[in-house]
Every structure is written in C-alpha cells, then in structure tokens.
C-alpha positions in Angstrom: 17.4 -29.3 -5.7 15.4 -26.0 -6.6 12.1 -26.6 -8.7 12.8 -26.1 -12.3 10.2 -23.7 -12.9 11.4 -21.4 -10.1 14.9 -21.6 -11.5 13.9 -20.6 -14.9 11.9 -17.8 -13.5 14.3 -16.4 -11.9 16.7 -16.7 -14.7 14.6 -15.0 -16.7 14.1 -11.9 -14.1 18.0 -12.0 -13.8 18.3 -11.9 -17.8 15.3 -9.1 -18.7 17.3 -7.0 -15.3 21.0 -7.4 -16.7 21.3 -4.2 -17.8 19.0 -2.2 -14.9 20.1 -4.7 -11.9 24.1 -3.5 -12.9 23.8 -0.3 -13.1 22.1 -0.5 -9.6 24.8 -2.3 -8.3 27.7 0.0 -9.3 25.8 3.2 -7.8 25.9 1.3 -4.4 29.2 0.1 -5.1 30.3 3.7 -5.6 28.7 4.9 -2.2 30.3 2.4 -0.2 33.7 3.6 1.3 35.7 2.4 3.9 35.5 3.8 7.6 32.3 5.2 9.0 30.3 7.2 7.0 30.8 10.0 9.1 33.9 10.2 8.8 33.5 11.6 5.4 32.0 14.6 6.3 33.5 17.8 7.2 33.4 19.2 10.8 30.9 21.8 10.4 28.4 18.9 9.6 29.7 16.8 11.8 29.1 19.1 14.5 25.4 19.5 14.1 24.9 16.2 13.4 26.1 15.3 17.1 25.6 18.6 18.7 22.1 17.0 20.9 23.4 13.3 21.5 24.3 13.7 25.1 26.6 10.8 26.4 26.9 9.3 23.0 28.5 12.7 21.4 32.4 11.0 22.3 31.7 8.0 20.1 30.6 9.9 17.0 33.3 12.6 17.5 35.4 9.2 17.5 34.6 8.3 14.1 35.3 4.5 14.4 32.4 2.7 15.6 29.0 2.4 13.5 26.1 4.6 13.7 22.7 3.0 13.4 19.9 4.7 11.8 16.5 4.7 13.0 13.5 5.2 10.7 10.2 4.9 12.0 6.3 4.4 11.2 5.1 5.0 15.3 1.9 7.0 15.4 -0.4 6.2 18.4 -3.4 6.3 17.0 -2.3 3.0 14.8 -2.9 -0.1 16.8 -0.1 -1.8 14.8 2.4 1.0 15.1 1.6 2.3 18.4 3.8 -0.4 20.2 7.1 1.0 17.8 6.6 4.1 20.4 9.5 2.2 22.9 11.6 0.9 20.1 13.8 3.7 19.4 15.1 3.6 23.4 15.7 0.2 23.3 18.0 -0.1 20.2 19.4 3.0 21.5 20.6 0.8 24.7 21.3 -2.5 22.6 23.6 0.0 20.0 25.4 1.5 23.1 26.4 -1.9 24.6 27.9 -3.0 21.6 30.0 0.4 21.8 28.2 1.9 18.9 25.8 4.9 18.2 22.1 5.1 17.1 20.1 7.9 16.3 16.5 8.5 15.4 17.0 9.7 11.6 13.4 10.7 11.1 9.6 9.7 10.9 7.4 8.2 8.1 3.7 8.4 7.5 1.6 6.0 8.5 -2.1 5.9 7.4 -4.6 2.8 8.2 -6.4 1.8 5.3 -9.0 0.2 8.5 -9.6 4.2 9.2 -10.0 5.5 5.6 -11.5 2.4 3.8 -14.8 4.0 1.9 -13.7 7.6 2.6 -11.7 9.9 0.7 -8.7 9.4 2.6 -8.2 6.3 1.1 -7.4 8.0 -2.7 -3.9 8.9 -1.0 -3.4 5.8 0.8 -1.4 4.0 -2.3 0.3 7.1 -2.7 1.3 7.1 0.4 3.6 4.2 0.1 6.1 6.4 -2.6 5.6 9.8 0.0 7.1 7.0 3.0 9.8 5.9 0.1 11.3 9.7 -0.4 10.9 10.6 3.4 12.9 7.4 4.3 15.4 8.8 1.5 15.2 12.1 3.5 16.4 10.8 6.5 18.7 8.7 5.5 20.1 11.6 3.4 22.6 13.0 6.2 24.9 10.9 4.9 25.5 10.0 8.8 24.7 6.1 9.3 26.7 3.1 8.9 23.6 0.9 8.9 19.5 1.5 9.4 16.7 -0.2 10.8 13.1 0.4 9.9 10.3 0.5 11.7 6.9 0.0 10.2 4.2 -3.2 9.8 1.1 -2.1 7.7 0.3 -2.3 4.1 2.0 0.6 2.4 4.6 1.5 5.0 6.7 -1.4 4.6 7.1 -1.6 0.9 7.3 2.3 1.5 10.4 1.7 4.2 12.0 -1.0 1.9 11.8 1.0 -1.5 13.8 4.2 0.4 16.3 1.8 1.9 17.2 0.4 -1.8 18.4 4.0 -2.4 20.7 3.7 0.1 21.8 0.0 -1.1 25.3 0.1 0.0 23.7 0.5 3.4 22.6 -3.0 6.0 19.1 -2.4 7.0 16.8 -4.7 9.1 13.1 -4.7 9.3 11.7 -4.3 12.7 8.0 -5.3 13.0 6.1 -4.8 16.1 3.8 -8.2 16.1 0.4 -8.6 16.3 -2.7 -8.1 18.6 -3.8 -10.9 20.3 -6.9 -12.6 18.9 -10.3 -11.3 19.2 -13.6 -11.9 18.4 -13.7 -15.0 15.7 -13.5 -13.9 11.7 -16.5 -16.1 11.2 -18.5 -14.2 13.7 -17.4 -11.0 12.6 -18.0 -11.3 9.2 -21.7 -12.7 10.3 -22.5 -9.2 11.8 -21.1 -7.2 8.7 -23.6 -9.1 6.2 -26.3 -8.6 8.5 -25.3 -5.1 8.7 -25.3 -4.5 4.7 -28.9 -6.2 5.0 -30.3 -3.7 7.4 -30.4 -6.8 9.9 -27.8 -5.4 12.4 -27.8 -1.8 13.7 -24.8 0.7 13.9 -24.2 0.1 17.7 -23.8 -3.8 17.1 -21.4 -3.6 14.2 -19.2 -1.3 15.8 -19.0 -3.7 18.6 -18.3 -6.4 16.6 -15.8 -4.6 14.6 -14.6 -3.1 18.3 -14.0 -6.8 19.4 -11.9 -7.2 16.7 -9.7 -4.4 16.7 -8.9 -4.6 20.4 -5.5 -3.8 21.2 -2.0 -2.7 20.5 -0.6 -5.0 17.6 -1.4 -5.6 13.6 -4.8 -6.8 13.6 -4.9 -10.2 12.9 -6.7 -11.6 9.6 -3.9 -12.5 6.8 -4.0 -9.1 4.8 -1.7 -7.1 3.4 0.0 -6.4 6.4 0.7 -9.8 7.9 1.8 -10.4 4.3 4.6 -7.8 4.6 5.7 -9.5 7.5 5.8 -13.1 5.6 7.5 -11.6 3.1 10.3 -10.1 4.8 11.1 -13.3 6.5 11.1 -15.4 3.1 13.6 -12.4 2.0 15.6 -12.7 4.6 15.5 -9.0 5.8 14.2 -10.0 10.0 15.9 -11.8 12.3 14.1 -15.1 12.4 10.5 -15.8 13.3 10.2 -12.3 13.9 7.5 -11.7 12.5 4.4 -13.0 14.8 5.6 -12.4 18.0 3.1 -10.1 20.3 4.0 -6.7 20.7 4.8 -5.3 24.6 6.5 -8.5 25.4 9.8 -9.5 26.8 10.2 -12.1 23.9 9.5 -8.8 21.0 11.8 -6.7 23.1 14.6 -9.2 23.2 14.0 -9.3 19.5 14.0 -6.0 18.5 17.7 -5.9 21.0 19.3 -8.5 19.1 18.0 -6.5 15.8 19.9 -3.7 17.1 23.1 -5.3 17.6 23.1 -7.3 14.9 23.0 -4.2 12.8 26.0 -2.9 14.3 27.5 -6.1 13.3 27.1 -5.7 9.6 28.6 -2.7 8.6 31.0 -2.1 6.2 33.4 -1.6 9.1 33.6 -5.0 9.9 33.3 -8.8 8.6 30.1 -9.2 7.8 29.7 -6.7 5.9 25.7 -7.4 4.6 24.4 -4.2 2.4 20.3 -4.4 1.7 20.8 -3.7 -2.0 22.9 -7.4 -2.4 20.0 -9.8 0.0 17.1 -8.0 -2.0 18.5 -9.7 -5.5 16.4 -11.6 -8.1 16.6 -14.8 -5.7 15.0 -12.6 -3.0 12.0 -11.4 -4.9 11.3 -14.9 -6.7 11.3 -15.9 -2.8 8.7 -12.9 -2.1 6.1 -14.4 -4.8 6.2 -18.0 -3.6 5.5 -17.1 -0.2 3.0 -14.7 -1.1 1.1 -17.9 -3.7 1.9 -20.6 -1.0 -0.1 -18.4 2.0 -2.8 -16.9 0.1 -1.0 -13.4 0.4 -2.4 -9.8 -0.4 -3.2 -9.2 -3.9 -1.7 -5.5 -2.8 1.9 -7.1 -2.9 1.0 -8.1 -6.9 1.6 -4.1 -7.3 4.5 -3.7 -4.3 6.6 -6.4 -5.5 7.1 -4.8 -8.4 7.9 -1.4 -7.0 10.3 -2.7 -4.9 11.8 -4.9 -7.4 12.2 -1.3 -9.7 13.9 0.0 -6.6 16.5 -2.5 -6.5 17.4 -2.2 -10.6 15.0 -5.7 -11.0 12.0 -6.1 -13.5 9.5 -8.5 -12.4 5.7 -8.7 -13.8 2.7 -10.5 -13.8 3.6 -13.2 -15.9 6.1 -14.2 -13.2 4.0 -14.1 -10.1 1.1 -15.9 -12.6 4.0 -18.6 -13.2 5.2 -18.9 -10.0 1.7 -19.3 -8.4 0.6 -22.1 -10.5 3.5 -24.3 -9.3 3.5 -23.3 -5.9 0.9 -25.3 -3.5 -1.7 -23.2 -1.1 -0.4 -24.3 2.1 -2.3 -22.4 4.7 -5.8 -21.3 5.6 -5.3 -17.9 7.3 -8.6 -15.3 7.2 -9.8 -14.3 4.6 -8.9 -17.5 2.7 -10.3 -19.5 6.1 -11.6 -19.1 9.5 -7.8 -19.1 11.2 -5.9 -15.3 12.2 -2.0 -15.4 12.1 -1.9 -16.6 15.8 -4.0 -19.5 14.9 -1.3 -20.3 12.3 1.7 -19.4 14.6 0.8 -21.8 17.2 0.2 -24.1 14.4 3.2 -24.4 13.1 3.9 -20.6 11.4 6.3 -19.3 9.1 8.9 -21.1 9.9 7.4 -24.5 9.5 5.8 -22.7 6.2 9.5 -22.0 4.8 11.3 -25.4 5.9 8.2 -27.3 3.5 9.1 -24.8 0.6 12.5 -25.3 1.3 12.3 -29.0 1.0 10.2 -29.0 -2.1 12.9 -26.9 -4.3 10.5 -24.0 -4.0 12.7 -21.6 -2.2 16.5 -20.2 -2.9 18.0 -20.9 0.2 21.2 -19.4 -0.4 20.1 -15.6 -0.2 21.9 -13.0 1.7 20.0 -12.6 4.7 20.7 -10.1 7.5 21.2 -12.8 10.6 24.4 -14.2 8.7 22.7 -17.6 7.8 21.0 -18.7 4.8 17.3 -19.3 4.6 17.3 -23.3 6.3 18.6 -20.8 9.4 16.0 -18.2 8.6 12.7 -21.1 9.0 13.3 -21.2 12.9 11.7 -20.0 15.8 12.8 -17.4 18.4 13.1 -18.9 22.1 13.8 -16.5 25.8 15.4 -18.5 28.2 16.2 -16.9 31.5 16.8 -13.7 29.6 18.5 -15.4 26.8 17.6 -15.3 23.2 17.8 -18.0 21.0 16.3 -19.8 17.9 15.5 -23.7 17.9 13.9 -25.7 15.4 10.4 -24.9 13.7 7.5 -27.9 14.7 8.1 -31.4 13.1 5.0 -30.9 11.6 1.7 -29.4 11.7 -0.6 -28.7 14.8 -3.3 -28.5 13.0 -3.7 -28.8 9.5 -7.2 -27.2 9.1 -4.6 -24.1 9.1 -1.0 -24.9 7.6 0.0 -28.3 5.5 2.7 -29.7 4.2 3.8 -29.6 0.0 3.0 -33.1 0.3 -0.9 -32.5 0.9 -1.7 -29.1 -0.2 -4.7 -27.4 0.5 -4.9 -26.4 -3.4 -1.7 -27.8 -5.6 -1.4 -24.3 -6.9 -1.1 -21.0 -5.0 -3.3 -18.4 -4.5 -2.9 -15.3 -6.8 -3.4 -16.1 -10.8 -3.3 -13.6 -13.7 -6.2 -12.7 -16.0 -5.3 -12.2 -20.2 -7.9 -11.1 -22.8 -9.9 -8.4 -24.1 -10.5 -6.4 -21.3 -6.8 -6.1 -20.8 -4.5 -8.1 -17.6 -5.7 -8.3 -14.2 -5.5 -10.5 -10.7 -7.6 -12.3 -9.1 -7.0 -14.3 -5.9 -8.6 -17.4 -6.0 -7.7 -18.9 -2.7 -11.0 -17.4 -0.4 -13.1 -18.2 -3.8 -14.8 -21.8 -3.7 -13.7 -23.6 -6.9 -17.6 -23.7 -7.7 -17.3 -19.9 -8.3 -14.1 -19.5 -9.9 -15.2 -19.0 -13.0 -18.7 -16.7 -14.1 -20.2 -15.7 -17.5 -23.0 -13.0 -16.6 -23.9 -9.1 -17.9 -22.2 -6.0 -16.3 -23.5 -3.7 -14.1 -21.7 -0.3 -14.4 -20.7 1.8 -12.1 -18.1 5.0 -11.4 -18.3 4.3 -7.7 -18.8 1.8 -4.7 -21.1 3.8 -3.7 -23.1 3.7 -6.7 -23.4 0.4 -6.6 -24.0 0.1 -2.4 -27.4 2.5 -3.4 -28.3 0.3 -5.8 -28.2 -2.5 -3.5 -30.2 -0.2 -0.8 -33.1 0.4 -3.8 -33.1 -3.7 -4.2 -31.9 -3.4 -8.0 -28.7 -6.2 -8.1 -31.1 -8.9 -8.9 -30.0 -11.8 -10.8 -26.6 -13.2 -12.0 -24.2 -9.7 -13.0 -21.0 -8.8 -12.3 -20.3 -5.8 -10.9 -18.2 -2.7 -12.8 -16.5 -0.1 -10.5 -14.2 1.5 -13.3 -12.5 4.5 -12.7 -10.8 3.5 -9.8 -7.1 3.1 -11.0 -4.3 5.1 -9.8 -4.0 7.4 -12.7 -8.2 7.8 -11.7 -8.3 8.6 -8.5 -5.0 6.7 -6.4 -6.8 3.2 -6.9 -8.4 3.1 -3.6 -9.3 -0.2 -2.0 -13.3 -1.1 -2.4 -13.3 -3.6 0.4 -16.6 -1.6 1.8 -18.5 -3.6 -1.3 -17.1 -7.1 0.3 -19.8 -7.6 2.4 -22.9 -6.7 -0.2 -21.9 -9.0 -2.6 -21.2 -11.5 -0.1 -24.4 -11.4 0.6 -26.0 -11.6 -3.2 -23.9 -14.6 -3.3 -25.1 -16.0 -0.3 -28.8 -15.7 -1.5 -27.9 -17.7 -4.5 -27.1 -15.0 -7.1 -23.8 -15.5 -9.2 -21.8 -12.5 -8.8 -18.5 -10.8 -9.1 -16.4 -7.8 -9.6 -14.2 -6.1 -12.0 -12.7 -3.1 -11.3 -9.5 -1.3 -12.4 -8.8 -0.3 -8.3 -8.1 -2.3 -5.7 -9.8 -4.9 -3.1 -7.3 -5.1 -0.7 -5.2 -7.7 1.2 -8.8 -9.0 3.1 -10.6 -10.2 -0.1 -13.2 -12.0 0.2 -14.8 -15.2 -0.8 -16.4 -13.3 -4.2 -14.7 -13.5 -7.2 -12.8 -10.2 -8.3 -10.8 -9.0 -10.9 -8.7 -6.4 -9.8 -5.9 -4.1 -10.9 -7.4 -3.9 -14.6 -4.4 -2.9 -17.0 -5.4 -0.4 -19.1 -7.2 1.2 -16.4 -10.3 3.3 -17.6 -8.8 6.6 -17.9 -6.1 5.0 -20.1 -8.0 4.0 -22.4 -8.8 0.6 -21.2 -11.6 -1.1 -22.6 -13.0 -1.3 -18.7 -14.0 2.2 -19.6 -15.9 0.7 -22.9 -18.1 -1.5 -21.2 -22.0 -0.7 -20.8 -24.5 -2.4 -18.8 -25.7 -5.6 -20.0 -22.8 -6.4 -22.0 -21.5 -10.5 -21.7 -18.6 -10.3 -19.2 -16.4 -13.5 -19.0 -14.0 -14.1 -15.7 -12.5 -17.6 -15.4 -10.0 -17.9 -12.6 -8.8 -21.5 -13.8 -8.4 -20.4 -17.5 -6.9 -17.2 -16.7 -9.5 -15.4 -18.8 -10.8 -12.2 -19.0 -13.2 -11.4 -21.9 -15.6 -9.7 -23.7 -17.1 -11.2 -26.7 -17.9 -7.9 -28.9 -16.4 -6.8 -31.7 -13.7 -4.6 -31.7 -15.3 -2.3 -34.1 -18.1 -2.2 -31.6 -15.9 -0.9 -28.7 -14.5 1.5 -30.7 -17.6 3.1 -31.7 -18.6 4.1 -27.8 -17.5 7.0 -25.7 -14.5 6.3 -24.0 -14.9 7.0 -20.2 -12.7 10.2 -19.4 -12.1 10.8 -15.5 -14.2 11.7 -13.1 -14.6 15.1 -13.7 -13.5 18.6 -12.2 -14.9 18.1 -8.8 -13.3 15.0 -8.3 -9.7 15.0 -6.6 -10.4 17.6 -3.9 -11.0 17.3 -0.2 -8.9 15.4 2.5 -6.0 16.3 0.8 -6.4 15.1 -2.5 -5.6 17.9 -4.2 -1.9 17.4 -3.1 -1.6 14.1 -5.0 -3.1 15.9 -8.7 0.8 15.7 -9.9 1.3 12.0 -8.7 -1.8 10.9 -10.4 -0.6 12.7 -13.7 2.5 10.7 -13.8 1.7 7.6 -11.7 2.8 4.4 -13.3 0.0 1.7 -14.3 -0.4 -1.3 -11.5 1.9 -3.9 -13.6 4.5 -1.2 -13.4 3.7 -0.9 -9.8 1.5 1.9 -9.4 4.4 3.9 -8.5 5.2 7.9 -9.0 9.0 6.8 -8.7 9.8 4.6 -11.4 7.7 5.6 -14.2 9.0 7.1 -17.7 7.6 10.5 -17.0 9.3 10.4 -13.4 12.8 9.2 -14.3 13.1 11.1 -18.0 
C-alpha cells in the first residue's frame, strides 16, 4: 500500500500539472505515427541521411525496421565519460543483430565541475546542462530515429540528455551510464590532507597526490555526488536496465549491459508491442520516485534544481515544498561519502540500489507501477545484473544488508527522515542538506560575514580574520549573478573553523554542490541577490538564524530597516568575461530562479 503522504503529493503534482502535463501529452501524441520515422521523409533526405552507413544503408532504404539514435557525452579527457568512447560500436553491433539500424546522431558537451570548481569555467557549468538539452534536441532533430539512447553520467549532462529527450516524448529512450572507477584512496584520508592543505599544513605536491589517488581511473569518481545521484535516480525512474547503474566501466558485465540496452531499444518502438515512449515513464509517479530516492540516500542538493527542470520538460510542476514533504517522511537509509566514510562501491557490495529500492518499495514509499524501459515494473527494476557464461541476466537484490554502517533497512533508519529539507523565512526559501551535518550543528544563531566571493572569504581566512562563531555570506552567486557556480573550494576552510570549535556556516544564493560537506549551508537562496533578495540586504554583523530541524531561515530586523540599505546590484562591468562567459550574458538575462530550475528553457521570458 503506498504511504499516504507520497500519494497525496503526487496527487497534488498531478492536479497543479493538469493543464501543462496535457498539453505535453498531445504534442507527443501528435508526433507519434505509425511506421518508421523515416519513412516519413522524402527521398532527398532520406538519401543523405543514409548516404555514409556502409552495410547498414539496405535496411534504412528498407524503411521497416527501427533506427536507434545515439547521443553521446564521450570526451576523453573526462574520467567518467572517457569509457562511453566504445559504446557507440557496440550498440551498433547489438542493433544490427536484432536486424535493426543505429546511428551516432550527434555529441553533447561535457564539462567536469572536478576541473573548473573555483575557476571561471565553472559560471557556465549550470548553463551547460540547458546548452546539452538543445544540442540533444539538435540531433535528434533529423526526424530519422525510431528510438534513442543517451550517453552521459556526470552532474549536468544527464539532466541535460533527459530534458532534450522530453522534446522528443513520443520517442523510447534509455540511459546508458558508463559506471564508476574503482575505489581509491579512503574519503576520510582524503579529506584529512585537504584541511591540512587550507591550513598551510600540507604542500601542493601532497594534495595533488592525494587528490591524484582519488581520481585514478576511467569511471565516475566515487563519493555520492551529483553524479552518482543521476545514476540512482534514473534507476528509481525506471529509465536503465536494472542495476545498471554501479557496474565498472571496461568490463564484460557493463558491456553486456550496454548490448542488452541496445536491443532492448529496438524492442520498444512504436513499430512493435511494446511500444514504451520516454515522455509516458517520466510522469508525476516518476518524479515523486526521483525525490524519495534522492531523501532516502542523501542525494545532491544539485538535483533540488534538476528535478524541477526536468519535471518542466515533461509538462509537470514540482517545487520545494514537495521535495521538503517528501524528505521528512522518507528515512536516510545510507551512508555514502560525503554523508559517511563509504564510496558507491562500498554501498554496491553492500547491498546497493537495488536492495535500497526493494525497502522503499515495501514501505509504500515508492510507485511501483511506473513505465519503465525493461518492460517490468519497479519490484523488477530493484534487481541485480548477473554474466553467466556470456549470458546476461538479473536475480534477486541481497536479503539484507552487508553492512549496515553503509545501507539499512526502513525498519532501522539511519535518520527517520531524509536528507534534503527546505528553509522558509525572511531571507527568502532555500536548501539545506542535513544528512553530512551532525544533529549538534543543525541548527546556528551567529552574525554574518559578507562577502561577494569565495575568494573573499578564502583571503580572509589566509589574514586569520574568521574568528569566532559567524556564518558565512557569499551572495551574488545565483544564476541570474553569475551561472550559480558551485563554492565547494570553501568546504574545506570552514571545515576546519568548525573543527577548531568555532560554530560556523554558510548562506549563499549559489551552489555547494553534490559533495557537501559536514557544515551547515543554506544554499540556492530564492530571491537571489540581484533579484532583489534580502541576501543582498544583509551587512556584516547582522543576527543570522539557520535551523535545519525547524526549517528556518531568518533575520530578525525590521523590514523598514532592510528597506532603508542599498540593495546589492551585480557584480559589476568587468564581471562576466573571460573563459567564455561572455557567451552566456543572454542566458543570465533570462535565466529562471533555482525553484524554477535555474533553467534558460522554461522561464516566462524564454517561452513568451
């Protein structure tokens, strides 16, 4: 029996979406037509768009079997994309033994927040996530596929893949990933050289050997971030093939896995009987789904912004009041880095995603009757991939847990709610994720520090001036701003205030990322400062108030004291240039705030 409170959520998404979710579905209802897609077209674009496919050019001139799409992240300087270089060949092969066609349809950017975090690059990184949505939705434009498959793993590149695929909605597409790296040096260790690092204690050479020990390998890197939480969530959505997810790249068990992907997308065209279009399985039951996983494993706070986006995408409106809801009756049931000491092979061997989903699924806390793309429902989706002799199958997840330092049951939590909650008050709506914070530091009352930059504040802690209780004020960091770059370079400095006894935390209108730490921070601000937000208002020394448990977010001043100062107006004329940034000036002018995803696509200004 589902949990009450998850079916009136999701009532309520399907109610406040009636109106958007319909339209959706009659556009996609519209583009579907019978026969292969290129069939459709004339023979003049027919011919080019078979003119280089060697032996396959007879079965698209043929016009009865399905053509697969391929649309892929692969760069090789990525460690998690770099394995997605072989993919293309193989579903190639697995689409020709089924008699069917595939063709590479085009390339998506792929930038590594790892590379760019602290440097300019990282102002287009959340852009980047609507650029891989429109060139998805240029290669699928051809009009020449019967089904697609994407390609991607990291932080903005699958939202990025999914959003362009809910354009094409009458079309089946599967999510490929490419697994992650095997594990490296421990998180504990590593995050012991960083903070000595911060302190002057550690030199250059040893932190990048640290941080080399890490990041070692072909693969996702490891730690429970933002993209290892794409990967959860596109199981508990039902858009892999099962416990596909955590399975190491350059393997025979990922190859046969990305194979069976291939042929099962052949399989679920509209040509056939299991017909199975990506704009029906991502439905209001899907994205309810997406935020109890992301509560019950202490997921990204990114996906607080990308679940929204993609829920625009597919004519659903979702906020934070719904995550917020959903979190507090979901239970925390795993302890992946940074919310513990574990990386997602730790928890894979302990029991994984598909142990994860069959305890949600017996506690009424998932839909289990969502469309996914293997043909089952979700009970079928919580199981684990198996190569036998060459032969790939699914069994059961583990009975229970291997270790439960790392994954738990509902029955004995390791919080009884989940792991994201939503801040209300004066200073507007933000997130917090509470499941790396110790309870003992949930909740602070201190004066602000303000600052336009993490570097600001980094300098600061280089002239020994953060002494004291404060929390920390890095405004003018929301998309409208300057793209809302990630701030995870301050993670380690405040760690370290806190760690010499100091009661700190942050609040910013940008981002921390999916590796937030074990500091309290209030992120995503809504009104960001350039809005108008009262972020911008702030001066140091005011009385700051952040309680996690209470879901508060305050300042006690009058209003008519607020109104009286300066509000804070951009960064200035200098600001926005460099590494590209320039390009993005249009998407900042008409970028959505982060409750409305932080998206260039689905805004008023965008859409009027």
């Amino acid at each position: 029996m589902l949990d009450p409170i998850i079916e009136k959520v999701t009532k309520r998404i399907a109610r406040r979406s009636a109106e958007t979710r319909q339209a959706y579905l009659d556009r996609i209802d519209q583009a579907r037509d019978g026969g292969t897609a290129r069939s459709r077209i004339s023979c003049g674009n027919l011919a080019h768009a078979f003119a280089a496919s060697g032996d396959d050019k007879p079965v698209l001139r043929g016009l009865q079997r399905p053509n697969i799409g391929i649309v892929s992240a692969y760069n090789d300087m990525l460690s998690a994309h770099q394995p997605l270089e072989k993919f293309p060949g193989l579903i190639k092969l697995a689409a020709q033994a089924r008699g069917c066609t595939a063709q590479f349809a085009g390339g998506v950017p792929a930038m590594c927040d790892g590379v760019t975090q602290g440097q300019a690059g990282m102002e287009l990184s959340l852009f980047s996530r609507d650029v891989i949505a429109q060139a998805t939705a240029v290669a699928l434009s051809h009009n020449t596929f019967d089904a697609a498959v994407m390609l991607g793993v990291c932080d903005k590149i699958v939202p990025g893949l999914l959003i362009g695929a809910l354009a094409f909605g009458h079309l089946p597409v599967i999510l490929i990933p490419g697994g992650p790296m095997p594990s490296g040096l421990p998180n504990r260790e590593k995050a012991r050289i960083r903070k000595l690092h911060a302190e002057g204690k550690a030199s250059r050479e040893e932190l990048l050997e640290a941080e080399s020990a890490s990041y070692h390998g072909p693969g996702t890197c490891t730690f429970y971030g933002t993209a290892n939480s794409n990967q959860m969530l596109m199981e508990v959505m039902g858009l892999h093939l099962p416990g596909a997810a955590f399975v190491h790249p350059n393997t025979p068990l990922r190859d046969a896995l990305t194979l069976a992907a291939a042929e099962r997308a052949c399989e679920i065209t509209a040509a056939g009987e299991h017909y199975t279009p990506i704009g029906r399985t991502v439905d209001e039951k899907a994205m309810v789904n997406a935020m109890v996983g992301l509560a019950a494993t202490g997921g990204s706070t990114n996906h607080a912004i990308h679940l929204v986006a993609i829920a625009r995408a597919a004519g659903l409106i979702i906020d934070w009041d719904d995550l917020d809801t959903i979190s507090r009756a979901t239970p925390l049931l795993t302890r992946i880095y940074p919310n513990g000491q574990a990386d997602v092979n730790h928890f894979q061997a302990a029991g994984g995603l598909g142990l994860v989903m069959r305890e949600l699924l017996g506690a009424g806390l998932l839909h289990p009757d969502i469309r996914c793309v293997h043909g089952g429902d979700l009970y079928a989706q919580a199981r684990e991939p198996v190569l036998e002799n060459e032969r790939l199958s699914w069994g059961p997840a583990v009975d229970a847990s291997l270790d439960t330092d790392i994954v738990r049951p509902v029955a004995e939590p390791f919080f009884p709610e989940g792991g994201i909650r939503l801040l209300r008050g004066r200073l507007g709506r933000a997130i917090v994720k509470i499941s790396a914070v110790d309870p003992g530091h949930r909740r602070i009352e201190a004066p602000a520090r303000v600052f336009d930059s993490q570097d600001e504040l980094l300098e600061a802690f280089a002239r020994n001036e953060l002494s004291g209780d404060f929390i920390a004020v890095i405004r003018g960091q929301g998309p409208r701003a300057n793209g809302m770059p990630e701030l995870h370079k301050l993670t380690p400095t405040l760690q370290v205030l806190q760690d010499r006894g100091q009661r700190v935390a942050l609040l910013t209108d940008g981002r921390m990322s999916g590796a937030s730490g074990s500091v309290l921070a209030a992120i995503h601000v809504v009104p960001e400062a350039v809005s108008g937000g009262v972020i911008g208002r702030l001066i140091d020394g005011d009385q700051v108030v952040i309680d996690a448990e209470q879901g508060l977010l305050d300042v006690p001043l009058d209003d008519s004291i607020l109104a009286e100062r300066t509000a804070w107006t951009g960064p200035g004329a200098a600001a926005g240039f460099g590494c590209g940034r320039e390009l993005f000036a249009g998407a900042r002018a008409v970028v959505g705030d982060a409750e409305q995803g932080a998206s260039i696509l689905f805004t008023e200004a965008a859409t009027s």
